[in-house]
MDTraj code that builds the backbone (N, CA, C; nanometers):
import mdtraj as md
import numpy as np

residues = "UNK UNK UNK UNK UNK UNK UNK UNK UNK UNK UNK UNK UNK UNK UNK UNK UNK UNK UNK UNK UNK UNK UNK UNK UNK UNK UNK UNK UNK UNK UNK UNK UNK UNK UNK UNK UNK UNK UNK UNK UNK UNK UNK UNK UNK UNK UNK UNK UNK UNK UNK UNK UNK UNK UNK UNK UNK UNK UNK UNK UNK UNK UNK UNK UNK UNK UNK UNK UNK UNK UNK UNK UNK UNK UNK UNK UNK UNK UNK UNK UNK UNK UNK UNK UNK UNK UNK UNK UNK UNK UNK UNK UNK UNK UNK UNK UNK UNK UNK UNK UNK UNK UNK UNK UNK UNK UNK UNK UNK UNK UNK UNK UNK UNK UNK UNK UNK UNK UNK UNK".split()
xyz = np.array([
    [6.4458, 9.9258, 8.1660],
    [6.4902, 10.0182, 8.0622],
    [6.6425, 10.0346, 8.0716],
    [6.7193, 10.0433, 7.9714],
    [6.8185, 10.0924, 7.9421],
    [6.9090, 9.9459, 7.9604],
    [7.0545, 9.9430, 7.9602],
    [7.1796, 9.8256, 7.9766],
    [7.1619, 9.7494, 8.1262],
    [7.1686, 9.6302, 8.1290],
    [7.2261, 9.6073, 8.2944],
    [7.2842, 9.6420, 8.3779],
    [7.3868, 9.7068, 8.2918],
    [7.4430, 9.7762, 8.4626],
    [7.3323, 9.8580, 8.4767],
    [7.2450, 9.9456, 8.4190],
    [7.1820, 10.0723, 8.4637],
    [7.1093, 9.9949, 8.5368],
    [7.0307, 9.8949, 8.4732],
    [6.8862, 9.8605, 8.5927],
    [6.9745, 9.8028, 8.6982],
    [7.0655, 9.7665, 8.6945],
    [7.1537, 9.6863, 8.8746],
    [7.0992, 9.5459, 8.8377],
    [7.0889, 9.5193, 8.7634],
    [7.0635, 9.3355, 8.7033],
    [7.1744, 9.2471, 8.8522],
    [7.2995, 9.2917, 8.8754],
    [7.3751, 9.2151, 8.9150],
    [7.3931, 9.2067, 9.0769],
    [7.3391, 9.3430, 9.0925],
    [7.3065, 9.3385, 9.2855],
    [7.1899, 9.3287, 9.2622],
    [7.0635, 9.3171, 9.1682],
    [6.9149, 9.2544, 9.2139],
    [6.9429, 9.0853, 9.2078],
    [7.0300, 9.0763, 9.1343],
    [7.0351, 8.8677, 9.1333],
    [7.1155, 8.8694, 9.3180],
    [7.1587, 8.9151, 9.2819],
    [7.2457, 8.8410, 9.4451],
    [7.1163, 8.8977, 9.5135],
    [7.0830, 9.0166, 9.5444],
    [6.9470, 9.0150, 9.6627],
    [6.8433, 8.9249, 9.6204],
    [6.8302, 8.8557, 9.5575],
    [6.7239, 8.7337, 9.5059],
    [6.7722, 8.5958, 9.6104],
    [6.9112, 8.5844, 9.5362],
    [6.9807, 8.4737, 9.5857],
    [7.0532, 8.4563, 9.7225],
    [7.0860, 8.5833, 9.7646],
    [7.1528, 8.5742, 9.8940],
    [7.0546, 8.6978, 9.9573],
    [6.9263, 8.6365, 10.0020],
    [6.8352, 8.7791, 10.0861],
    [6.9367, 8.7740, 10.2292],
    [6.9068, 8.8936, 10.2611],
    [6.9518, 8.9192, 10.4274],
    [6.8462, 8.8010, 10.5015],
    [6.8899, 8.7910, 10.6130],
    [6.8137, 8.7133, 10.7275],
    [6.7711, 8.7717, 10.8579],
    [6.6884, 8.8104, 10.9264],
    [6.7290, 8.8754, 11.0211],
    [6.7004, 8.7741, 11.1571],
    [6.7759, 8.8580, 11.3045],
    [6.7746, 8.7849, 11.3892],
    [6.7475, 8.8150, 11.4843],
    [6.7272, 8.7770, 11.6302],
    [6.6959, 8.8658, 11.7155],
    [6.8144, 8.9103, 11.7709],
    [6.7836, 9.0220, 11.8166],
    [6.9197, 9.1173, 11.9118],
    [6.8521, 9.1419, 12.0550],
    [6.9700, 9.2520, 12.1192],
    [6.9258, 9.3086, 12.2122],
    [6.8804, 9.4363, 12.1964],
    [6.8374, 9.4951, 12.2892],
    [6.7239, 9.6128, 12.2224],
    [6.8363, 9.7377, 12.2193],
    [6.9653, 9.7262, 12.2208],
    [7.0946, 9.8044, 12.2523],
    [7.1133, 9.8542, 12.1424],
    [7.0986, 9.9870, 12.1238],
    [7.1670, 10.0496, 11.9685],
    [7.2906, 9.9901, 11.9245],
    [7.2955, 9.9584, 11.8168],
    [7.3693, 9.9301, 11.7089],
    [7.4087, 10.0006, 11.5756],
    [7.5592, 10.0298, 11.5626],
    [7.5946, 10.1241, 11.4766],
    [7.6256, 10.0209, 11.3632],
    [7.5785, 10.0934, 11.2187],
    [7.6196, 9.9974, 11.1008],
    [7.7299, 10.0084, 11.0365],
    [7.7757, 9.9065, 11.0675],
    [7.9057, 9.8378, 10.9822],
    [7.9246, 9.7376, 10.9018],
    [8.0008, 9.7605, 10.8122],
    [8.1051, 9.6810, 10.7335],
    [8.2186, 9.6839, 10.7069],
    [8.2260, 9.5465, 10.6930],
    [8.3725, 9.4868, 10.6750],
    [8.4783, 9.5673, 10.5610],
    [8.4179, 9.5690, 10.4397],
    [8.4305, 9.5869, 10.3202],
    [8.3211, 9.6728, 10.2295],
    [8.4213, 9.7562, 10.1266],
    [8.3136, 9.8249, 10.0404],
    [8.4049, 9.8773, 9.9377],
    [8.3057, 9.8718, 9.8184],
    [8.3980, 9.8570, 9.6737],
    [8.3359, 9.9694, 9.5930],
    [8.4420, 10.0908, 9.5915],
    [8.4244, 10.2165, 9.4895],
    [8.3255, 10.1802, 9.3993],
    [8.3442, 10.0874, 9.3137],
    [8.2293, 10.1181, 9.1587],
    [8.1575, 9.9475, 9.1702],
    [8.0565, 10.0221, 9.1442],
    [7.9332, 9.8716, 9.0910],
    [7.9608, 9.8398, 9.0166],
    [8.0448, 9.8133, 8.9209],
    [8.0752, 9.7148, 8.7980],
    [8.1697, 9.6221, 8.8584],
    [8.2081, 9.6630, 8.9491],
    [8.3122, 9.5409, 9.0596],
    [8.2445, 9.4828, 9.1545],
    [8.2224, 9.3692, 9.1558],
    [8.1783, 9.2795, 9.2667],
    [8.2361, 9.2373, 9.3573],
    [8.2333, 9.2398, 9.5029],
    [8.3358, 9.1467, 9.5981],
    [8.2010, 9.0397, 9.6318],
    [8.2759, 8.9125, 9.6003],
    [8.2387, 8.7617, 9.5723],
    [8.2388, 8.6924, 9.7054],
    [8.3673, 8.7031, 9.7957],
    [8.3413, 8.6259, 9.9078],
    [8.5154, 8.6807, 9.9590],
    [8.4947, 8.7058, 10.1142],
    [8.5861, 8.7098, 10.1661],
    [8.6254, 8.5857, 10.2635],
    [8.7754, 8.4785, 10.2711],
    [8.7907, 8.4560, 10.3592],
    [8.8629, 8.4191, 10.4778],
    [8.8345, 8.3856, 10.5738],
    [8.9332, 8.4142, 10.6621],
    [9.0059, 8.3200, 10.7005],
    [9.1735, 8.3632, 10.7201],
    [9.2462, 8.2582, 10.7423],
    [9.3276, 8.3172, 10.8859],
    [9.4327, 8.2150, 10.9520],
    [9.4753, 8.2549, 11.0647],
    [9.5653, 8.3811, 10.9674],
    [9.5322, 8.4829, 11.0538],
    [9.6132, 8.6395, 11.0810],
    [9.5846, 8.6912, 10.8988],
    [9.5195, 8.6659, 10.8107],
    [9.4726, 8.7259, 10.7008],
    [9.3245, 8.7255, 10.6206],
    [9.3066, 8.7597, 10.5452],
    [9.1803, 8.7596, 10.4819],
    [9.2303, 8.7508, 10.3513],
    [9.1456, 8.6692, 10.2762],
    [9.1676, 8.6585, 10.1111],
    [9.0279, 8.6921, 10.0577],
    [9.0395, 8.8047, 9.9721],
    [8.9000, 8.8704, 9.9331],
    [8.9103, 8.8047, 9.7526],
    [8.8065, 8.7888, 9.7107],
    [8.7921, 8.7557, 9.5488],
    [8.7141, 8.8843, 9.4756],
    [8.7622, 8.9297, 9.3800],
    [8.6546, 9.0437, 9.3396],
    [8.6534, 9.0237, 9.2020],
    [8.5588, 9.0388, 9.1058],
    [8.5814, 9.0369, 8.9834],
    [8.4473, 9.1689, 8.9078],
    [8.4982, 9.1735, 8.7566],
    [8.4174, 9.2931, 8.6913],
    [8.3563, 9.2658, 8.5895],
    [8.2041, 9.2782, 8.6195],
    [8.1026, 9.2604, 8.5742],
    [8.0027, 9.3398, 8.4825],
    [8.0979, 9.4144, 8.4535],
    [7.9828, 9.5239, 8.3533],
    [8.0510, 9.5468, 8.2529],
    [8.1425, 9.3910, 8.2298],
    [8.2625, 9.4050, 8.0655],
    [8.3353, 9.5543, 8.0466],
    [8.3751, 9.6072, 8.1740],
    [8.4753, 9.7388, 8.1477],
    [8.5938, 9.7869, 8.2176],
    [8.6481, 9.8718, 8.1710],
    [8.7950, 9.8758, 8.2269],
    [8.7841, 9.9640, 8.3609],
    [8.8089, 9.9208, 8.4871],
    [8.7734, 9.9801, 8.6037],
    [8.8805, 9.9594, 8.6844],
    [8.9468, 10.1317, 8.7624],
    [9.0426, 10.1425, 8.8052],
    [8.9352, 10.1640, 9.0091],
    [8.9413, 10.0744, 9.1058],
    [8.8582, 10.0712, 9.1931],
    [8.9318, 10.1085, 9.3206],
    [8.8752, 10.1483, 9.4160],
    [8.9448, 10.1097, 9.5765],
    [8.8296, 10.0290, 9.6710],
    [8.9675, 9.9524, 9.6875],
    [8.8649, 9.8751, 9.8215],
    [8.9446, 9.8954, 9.8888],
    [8.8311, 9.9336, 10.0220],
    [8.8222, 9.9333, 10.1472],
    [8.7845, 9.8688, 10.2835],
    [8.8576, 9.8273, 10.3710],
    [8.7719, 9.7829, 10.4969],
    [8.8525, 9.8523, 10.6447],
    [8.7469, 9.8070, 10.7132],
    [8.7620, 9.8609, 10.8653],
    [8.8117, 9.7993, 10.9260],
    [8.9107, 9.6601, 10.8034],
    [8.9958, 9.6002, 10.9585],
    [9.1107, 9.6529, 10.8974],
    [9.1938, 9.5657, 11.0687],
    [9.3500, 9.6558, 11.0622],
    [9.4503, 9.5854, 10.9612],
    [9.4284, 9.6109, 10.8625],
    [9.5317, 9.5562, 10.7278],
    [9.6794, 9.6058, 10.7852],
    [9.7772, 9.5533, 10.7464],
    [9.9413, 9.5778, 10.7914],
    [9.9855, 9.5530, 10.5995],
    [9.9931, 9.4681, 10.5641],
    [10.0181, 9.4179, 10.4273],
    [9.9148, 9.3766, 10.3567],
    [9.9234, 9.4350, 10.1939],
    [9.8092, 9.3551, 10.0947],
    [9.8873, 9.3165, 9.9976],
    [9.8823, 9.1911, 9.9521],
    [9.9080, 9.1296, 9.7973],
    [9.8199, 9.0874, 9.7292],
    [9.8444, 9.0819, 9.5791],
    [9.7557, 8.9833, 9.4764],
    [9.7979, 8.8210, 9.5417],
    [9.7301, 8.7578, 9.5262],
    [9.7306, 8.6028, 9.5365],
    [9.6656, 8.5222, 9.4044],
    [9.6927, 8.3698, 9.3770],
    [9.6399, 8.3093, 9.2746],
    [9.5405, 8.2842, 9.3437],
    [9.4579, 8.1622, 9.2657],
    [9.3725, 8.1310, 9.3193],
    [9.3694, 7.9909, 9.3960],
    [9.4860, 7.9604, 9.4146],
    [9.4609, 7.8984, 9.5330],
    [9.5593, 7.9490, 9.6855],
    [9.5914, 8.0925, 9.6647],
    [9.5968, 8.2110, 9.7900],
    [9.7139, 8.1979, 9.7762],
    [9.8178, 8.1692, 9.7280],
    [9.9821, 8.2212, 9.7188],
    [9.9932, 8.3499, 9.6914],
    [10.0821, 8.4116, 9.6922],
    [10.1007, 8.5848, 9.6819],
    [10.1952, 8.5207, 9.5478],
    [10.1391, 8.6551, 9.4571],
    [10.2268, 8.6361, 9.3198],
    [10.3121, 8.7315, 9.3020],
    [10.4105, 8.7488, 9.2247],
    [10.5348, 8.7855, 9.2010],
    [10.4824, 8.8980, 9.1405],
    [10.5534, 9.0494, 9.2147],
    [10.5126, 9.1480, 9.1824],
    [10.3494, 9.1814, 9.2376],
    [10.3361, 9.1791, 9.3502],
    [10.1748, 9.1323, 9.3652],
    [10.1518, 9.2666, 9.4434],
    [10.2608, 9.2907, 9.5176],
    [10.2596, 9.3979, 9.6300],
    [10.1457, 9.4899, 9.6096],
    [10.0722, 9.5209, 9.7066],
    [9.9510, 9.6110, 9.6298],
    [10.0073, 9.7746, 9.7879],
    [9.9833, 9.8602, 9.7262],
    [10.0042, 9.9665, 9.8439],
    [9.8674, 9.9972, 9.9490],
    [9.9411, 10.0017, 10.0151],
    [9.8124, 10.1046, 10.1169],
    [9.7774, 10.2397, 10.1513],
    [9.6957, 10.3024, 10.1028],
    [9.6845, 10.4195, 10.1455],
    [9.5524, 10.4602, 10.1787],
    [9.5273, 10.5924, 10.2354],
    [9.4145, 10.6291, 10.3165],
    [9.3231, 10.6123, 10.2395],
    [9.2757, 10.5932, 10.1027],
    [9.1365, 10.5553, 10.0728],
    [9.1193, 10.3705, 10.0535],
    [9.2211, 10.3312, 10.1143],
    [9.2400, 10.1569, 10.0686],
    [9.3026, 10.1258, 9.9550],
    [9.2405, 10.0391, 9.9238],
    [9.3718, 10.0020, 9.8162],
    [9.3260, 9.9915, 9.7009],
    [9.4382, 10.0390, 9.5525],
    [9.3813, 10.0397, 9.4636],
    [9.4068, 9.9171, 9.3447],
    [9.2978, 9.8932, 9.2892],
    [9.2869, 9.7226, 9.2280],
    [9.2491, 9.7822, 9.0688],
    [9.2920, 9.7578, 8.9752],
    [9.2924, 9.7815, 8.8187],
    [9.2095, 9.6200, 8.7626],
    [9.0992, 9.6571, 8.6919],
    [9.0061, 9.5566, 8.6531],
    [9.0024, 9.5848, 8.5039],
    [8.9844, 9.4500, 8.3857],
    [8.9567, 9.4885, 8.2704],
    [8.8363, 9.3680, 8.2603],
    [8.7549, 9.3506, 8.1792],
    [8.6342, 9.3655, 8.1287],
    [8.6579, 9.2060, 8.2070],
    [8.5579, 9.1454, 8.3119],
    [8.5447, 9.0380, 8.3846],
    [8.6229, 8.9621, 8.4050],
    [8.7850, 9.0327, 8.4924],
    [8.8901, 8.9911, 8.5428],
    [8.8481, 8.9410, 8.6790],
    [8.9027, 8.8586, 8.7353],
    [8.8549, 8.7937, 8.8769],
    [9.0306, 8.8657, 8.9268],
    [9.0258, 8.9153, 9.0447],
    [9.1426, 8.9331, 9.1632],
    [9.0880, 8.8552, 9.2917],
    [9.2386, 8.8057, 9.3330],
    [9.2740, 8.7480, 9.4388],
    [9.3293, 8.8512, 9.5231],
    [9.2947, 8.9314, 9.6482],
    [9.3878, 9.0050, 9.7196],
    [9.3673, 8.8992, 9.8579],
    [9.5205, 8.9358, 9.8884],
    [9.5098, 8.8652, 10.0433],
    [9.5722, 8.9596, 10.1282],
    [9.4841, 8.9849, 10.2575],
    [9.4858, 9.1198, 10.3722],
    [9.5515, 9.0839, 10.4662],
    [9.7369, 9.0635, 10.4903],
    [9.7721, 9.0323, 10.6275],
    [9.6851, 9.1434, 10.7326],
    [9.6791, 9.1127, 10.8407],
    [9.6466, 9.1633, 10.8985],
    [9.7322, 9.1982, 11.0548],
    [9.7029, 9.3065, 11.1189],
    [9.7779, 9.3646, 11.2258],
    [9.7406, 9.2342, 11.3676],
    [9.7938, 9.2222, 11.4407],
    [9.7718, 9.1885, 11.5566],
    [9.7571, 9.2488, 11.6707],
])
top = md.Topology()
chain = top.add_chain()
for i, resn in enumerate(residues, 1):
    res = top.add_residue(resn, chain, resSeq=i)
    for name in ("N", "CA", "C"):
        top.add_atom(name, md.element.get_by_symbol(name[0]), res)
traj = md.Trajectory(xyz[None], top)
């Protein structure tokens, strides 16, 4: 009932296509984490990856609308830029950092390139 975004059409295809796996552990509590996490469901993060001393995240918007987002992660970011798509930092790209992460401006199924120097 109702539009796709309402039923979650776009995180039920990826849990179709990319199910979790599970594995064995040790019987040692484990606290849950992630890497990454993206303010609004009409924004997707696609694939993060990793290069020596950065991360290049891809995100794009999927529910054809204008979405002002923050992403966030739990590693130690130092610098963020926009990048193309084949990971150069673009002119004027500088993205800021601040305590809720960083903020990324999306219009109706824009793909972003951010790339996460990271601290050492």
């Amino acid at each position: 009932a109702g539009s796709f975004q309402d039923a979650g059409v776009i995180q039920r295809a990826y849990n179709l296509n990319f199910p979790l796996h599970t594995v064995l552990a040790s019987s040692a509590q484990c606290l849950a984490w992630s890497a990454f996490s993206v303010s609004s469901p009409a924004v997707v993060l696609e694939t993060a990856e990793d290069r020596p001393e950065a991360v290049v995240v891809r995100l794009y918007e999927a529910h054809g609308s204008t979405v002002d987002v923050w992403l966030q992660t739990s590693l130690p970011v130092k610098e963020a830029m926009l990048c193309d798509l084949l990971e150069r930092p673009v002119a004027q790209g500088r993205l800021l950092l601040e305590q809720r992460g960083v903020r990324l401006s999306f219009t109706p199924f824009r793909l972003l390139s951010a790339l996460l120097v990271l601290r050492q």
